[in-house]
N, C-alpha and C positions, 0 to 999 in steps of 0.2 A: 839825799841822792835821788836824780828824778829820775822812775824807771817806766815810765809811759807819759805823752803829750802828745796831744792835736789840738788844734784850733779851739776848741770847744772847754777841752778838763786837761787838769795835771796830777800827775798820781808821783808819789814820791812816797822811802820809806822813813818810818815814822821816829822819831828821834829817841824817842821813848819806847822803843818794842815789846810790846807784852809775849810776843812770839817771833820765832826766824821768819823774816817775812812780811812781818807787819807795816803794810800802806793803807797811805790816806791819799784819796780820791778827790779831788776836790773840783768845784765849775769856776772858773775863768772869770764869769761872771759874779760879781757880791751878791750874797743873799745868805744872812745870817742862820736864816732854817730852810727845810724845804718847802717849807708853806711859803717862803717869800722867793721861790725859783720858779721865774714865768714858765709854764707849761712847756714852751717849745724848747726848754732846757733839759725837761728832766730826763727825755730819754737819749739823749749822747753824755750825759751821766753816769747812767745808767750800763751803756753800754760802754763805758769805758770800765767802769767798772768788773763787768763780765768780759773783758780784754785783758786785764789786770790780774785777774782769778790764772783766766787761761794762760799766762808769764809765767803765773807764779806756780803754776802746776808742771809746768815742764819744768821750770827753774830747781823745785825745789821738793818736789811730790812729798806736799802734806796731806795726811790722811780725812783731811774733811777742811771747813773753811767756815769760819763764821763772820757776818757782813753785819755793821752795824751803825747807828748814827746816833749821837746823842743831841737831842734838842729840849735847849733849856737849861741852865743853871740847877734844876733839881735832877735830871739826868745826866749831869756829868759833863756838860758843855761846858769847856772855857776858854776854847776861842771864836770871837764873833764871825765866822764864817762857816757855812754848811760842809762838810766833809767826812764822806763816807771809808771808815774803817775796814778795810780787808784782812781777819787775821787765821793765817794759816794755824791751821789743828793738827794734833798729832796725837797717837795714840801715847794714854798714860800720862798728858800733859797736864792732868791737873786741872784745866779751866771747867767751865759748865759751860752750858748752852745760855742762849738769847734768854731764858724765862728765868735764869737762877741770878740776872742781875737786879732782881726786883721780889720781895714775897711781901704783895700787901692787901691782898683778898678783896673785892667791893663790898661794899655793904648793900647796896641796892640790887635785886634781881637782876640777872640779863638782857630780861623784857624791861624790864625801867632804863635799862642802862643803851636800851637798842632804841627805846620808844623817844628819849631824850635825842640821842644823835639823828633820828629821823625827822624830825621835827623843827631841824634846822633846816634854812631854805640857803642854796646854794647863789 
């Protein structure tokens, strides 16, 4: 069911609901991640996204909102297109937050781990 479109993105709710609420945001445009979404994309994405929240907050006032995207097959992606998950929260619902869908500690310093990413040339 599409409950927001423009020109640009389609938000639609998610077949599979983890929560009352739950849409996926998607760009119009193919681009499997968002590393492959040309720049002048990301932000009416984006902002459809934050359109989406605002729907769903008159629609259905959940007490918080978590936004998320999986890229990559070891994150949970499986289907080949970019689309950003809106999923309404609610008190006592049981979920976690963004950080408890993952506990894998690094093994390298912060500094290793920042001196590496810096060190790439853009």
């Amino acid at each position: 069911m599409i409950v927001y479109e423009d020109d640009k993105t389609l938000a639609f709710l998610d077949v599979m609901p983890r929560s009352s609420g739950h849409a996926l945001v998607v760009p119009k445009l193919h681009a499997a991640t968002i590393v492959d979404l040309p720049e002048s994309e990301i932000q009416p994405l984006f902002s459809a996204v934050k359109k989406v929240i605002a729907l769903l907050t008159k629609a259905i006032a959940p007490d918080g909102v978590t936004i998320g995207i999986n890229q990559g097959e070891a994150s949970g992606q499986v289907v080949g297109h970019l689309h950003v998950h809106i999923m309404p929260r609610f008190n006592g619902d049981g979920g976690g937050s963004v950080q408890s869908a993952v506990h894998n500690p690094p093994e390298d310093s912060l500094e290793a781990i920042a001196a590496k990413i810096k060190s790439i040339k853009n």
